[in-house]
C-alpha positions in Angstrom: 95.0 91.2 105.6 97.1 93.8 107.7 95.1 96.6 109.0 97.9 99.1 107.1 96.4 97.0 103.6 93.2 98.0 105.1 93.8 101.4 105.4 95.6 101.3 101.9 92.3 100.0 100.3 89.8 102.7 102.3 92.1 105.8 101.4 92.4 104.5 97.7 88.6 104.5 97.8 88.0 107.9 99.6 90.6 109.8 97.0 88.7 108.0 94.5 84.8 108.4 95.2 86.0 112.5 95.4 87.3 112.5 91.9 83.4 112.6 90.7 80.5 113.2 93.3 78.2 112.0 90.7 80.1 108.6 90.2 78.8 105.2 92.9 82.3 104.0 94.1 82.1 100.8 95.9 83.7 99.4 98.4 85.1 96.4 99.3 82.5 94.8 96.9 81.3 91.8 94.9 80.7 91.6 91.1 80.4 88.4 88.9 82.6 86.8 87.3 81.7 86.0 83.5 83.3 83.0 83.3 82.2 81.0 86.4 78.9 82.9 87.6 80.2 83.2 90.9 80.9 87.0 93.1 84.0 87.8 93.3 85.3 90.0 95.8 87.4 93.4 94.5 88.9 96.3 96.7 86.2 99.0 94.7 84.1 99.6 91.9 83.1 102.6 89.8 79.8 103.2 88.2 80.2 105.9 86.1 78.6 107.7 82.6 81.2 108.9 80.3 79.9 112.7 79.5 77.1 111.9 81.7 75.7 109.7 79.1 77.8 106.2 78.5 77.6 103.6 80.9 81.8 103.1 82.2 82.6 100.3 84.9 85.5 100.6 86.7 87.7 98.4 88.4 90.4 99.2 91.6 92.5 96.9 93.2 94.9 98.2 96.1 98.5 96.8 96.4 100.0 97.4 99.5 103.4 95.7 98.7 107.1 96.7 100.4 108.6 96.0 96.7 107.8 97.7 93.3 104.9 95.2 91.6 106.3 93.5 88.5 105.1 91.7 85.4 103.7 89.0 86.9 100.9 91.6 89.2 100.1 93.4 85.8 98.9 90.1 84.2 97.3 88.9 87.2 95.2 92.1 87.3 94.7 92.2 83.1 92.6 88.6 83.7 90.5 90.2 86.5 89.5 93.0 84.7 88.2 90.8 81.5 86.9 88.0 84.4 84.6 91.2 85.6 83.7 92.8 82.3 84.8 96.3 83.7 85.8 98.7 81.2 89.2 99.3 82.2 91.4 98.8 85.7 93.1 101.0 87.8 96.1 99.2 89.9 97.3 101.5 93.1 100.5 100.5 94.8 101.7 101.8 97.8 105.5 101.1 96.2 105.3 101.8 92.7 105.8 100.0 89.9 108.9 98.0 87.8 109.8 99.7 84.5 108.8 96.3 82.3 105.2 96.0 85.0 104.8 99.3 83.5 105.1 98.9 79.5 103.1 95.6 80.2 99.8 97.8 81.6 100.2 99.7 78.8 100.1 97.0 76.1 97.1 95.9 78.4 95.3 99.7 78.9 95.9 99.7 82.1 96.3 102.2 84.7 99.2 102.1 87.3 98.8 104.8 90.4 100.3 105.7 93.6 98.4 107.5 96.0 100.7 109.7 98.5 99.7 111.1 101.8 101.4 114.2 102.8 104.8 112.3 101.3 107.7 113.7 99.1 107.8 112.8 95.3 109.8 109.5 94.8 113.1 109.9 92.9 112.5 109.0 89.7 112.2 111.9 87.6 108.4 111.9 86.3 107.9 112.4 89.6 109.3 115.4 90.4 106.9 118.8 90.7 110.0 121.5 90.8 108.6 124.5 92.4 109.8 128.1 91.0 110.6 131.4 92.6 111.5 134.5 90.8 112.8 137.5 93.0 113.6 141.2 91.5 116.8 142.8 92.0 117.5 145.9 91.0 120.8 147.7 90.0 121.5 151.5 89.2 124.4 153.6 87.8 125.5 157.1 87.2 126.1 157.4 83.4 127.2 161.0 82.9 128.2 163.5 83.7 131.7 163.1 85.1 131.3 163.0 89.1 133.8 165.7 89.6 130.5 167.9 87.8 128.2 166.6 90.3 130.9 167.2 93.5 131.2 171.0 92.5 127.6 171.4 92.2 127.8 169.7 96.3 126.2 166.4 95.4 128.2 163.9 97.2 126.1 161.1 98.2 123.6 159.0 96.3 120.7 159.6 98.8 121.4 163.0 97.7 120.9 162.7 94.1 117.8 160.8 94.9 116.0 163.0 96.6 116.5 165.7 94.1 113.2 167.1 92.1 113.5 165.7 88.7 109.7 167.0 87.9 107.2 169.4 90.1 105.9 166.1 91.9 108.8 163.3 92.0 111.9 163.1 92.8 114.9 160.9 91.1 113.8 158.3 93.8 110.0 158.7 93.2 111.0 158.4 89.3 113.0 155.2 89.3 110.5 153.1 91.7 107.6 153.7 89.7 109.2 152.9 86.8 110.9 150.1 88.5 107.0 148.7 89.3 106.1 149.4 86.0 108.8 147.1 84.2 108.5 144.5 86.8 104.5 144.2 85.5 105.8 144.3 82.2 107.9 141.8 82.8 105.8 139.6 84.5 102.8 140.4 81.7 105.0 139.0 79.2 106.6 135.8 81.3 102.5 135.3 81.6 101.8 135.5 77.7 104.7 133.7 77.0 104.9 131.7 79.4 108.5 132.0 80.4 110.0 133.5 83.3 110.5 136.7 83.8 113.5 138.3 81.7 115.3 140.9 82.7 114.9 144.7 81.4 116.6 148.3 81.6 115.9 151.7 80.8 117.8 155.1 81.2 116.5 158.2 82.5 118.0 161.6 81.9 117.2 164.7 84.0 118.6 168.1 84.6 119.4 168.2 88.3 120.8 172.1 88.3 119.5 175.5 86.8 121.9 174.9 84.0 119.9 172.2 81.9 123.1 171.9 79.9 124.6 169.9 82.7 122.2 166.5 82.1 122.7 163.9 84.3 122.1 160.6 82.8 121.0 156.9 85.6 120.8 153.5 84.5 118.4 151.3 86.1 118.6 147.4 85.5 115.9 145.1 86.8 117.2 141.4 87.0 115.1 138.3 88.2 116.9 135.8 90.6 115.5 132.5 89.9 115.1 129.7 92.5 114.1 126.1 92.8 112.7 124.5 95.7 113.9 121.1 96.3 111.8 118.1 96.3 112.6 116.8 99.4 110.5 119.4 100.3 107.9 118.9 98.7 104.4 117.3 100.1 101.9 115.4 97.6 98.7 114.3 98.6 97.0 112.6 95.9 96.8 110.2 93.0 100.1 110.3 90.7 98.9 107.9 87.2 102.5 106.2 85.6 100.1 105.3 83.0 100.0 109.4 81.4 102.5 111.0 84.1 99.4 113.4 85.3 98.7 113.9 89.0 95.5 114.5 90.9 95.6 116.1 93.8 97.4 118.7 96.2 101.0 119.9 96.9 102.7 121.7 99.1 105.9 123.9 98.5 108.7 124.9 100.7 107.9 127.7 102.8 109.2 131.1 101.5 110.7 133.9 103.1 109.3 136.9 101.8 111.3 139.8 104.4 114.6 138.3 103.4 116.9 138.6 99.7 116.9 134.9 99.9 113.3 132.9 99.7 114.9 130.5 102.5 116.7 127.1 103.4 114.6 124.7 101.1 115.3 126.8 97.9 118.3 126.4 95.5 119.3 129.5 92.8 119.8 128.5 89.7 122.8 130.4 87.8 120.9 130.2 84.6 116.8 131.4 84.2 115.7 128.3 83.2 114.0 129.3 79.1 110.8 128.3 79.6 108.4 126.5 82.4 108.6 122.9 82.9 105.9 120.7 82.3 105.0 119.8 85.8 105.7 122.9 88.4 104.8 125.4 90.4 106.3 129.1 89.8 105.7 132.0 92.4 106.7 135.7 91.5 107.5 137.6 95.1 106.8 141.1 94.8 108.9 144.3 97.0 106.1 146.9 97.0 108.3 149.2 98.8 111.1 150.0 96.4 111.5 153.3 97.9 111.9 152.8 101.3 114.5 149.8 100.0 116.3 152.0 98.0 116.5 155.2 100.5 118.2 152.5 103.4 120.3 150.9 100.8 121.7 153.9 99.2 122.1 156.3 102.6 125.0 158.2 103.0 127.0 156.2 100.3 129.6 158.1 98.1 128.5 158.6 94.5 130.0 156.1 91.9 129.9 155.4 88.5 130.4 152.0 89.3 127.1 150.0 89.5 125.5 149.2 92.7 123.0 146.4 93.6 120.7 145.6 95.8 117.8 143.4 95.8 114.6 145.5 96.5 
């Protein structure tokens, strides 16, 4: 045996004898066989109590082939697991399995795994983990009244119809961040409950900006949610992935994020659409702009007042 088998057989056993401290994993072992008497050697065993009560044996064996194990593997494995009176088996290759190999363990109630170590996903598609980021962006427009009203009055650039006093404590730029924090928790409250992402939201807010409360002035805010997935080339697994049940066991490890820029980096793609609801197998991360303000002051500084909308993400 190749000392890489070697090493294929001790990890499968170290990944597996963490799964349950209470468990006695063996390895590289000797059980009887029913048929003959004799020992027969197996890559580990597992004495374990179902609900910490019923007796379960266990057996692994470790396949550290270049090519996908077939048919002929699965059977091969079926009559050692009724030769040693285990329970069920669990088959690890280090190169996956072929479609019919696959169907066959599950006539047989078999297991098929792969174990990765600090290794992408494989291609196939119930392999991929797709990670999620959401990013806010906020957008804001003048409503009403006509510009020409706010020009007379000597309001001519947006920083300085946000630092206006729309109550004895905030100004129009105090106003629309808090609010702005508040419908991003709603927001994200609600993606949590229903377990979508984040949907977008708006709100108006209408103040009186001169002695004249006649003259209202009326600004939009918009909060939109930029969606991005990271791509799986990215992606790290370390663990036990079952073709058996399509669950995984383990660890990953998402693209790094940048959280200074508008854009969370290289390894993450935008998606033009929010995707409706979460996939089965990911990982979403909301990144959050505490300092809307500060954003929104640098943004908007010495820039001409317009009706048209203006974005930025915060």
């Amino acid at each position: 045996m190749s000392e890489s088998s070697k090493q294929f057989e001790k990890d499968v056993w170290a990944f597996v004898k963490a799964l349950d401290p209470s468990a006695q994993v063996l390895f590289n072992c000797k059980v009887p066989d029913k048929d003959t008497g004799s020992l027969r050697q197996v890559d580990s065993w597992i004495n374990a109590k179902y609900g910490g009560h019923i007796p379960v044996s266990v057996l692994v064996s470790c396949k550290n082939h270049k090519r996908k194990l077939n048919v002929t593997h699965i059977e091969s494995f079926a009559a050692e697991v009724r030769s040693t009176c285990a329970n069920t088996g669990i088959l690890y290759s280090s190169s996956g399995f072929t479609r019919t190999a696959l169907q066959k363990a599950r006539s047989e109630g078999l297991n098929c795994c792969r174990l990765f170590r600090n290794e992408p996903p494989d291609i196939p598609k119930s392999l991929i983990f797709w990670a999620y980021s959401s990013m806010s962006q906020i957008a804001i427009s003048l409503v009403e009244p006509d510009i020409t009203n706010l020009k007379e009055k000597g309001i001519i650039y947006w920083n300085e119809l946000l630092n206006m006093q729309v109550s004895e404590t905030e100004t129009l730029l105090n106003c629309i961040a808090s609010r702005f924090h508040e419908y991003e928790k709603r927001a994200l409250n609600q993606q949590s409950k229903d377990k979508l992402f984040p949907q977008d939201w708006g709100l108006e807010h209408i103040f009186s900006p001169f002695e004249d409360s006649s003259l209202q002035t009326k600004v939009r805010v918009f909060g939109h949610w930029k969606t991005y997935r990271g791509r799986v080339e990215s992606h790290l697994l370390n663990g036990s992935y079952c073709f058996s049940n399509n669950s995984f066991c383990g660890t990953m490890t998402t693209p790094c994020i940048d959280t200074q820029g508008n854009h969370p980096g290289p390894a993450w793609e935008e998606i033009e659409k929010q995707p409706t609801a979460f996939p089965d197998s990911r990982i979403v991360m909301i990144l959050y702009h505490p300092n809307v303000e500060e954003t929104l002051r640098l943004h908007f500084e010495n820039k001409p007042i317009s009706c048209l909308e203006t974005k930025h993400l915060s």
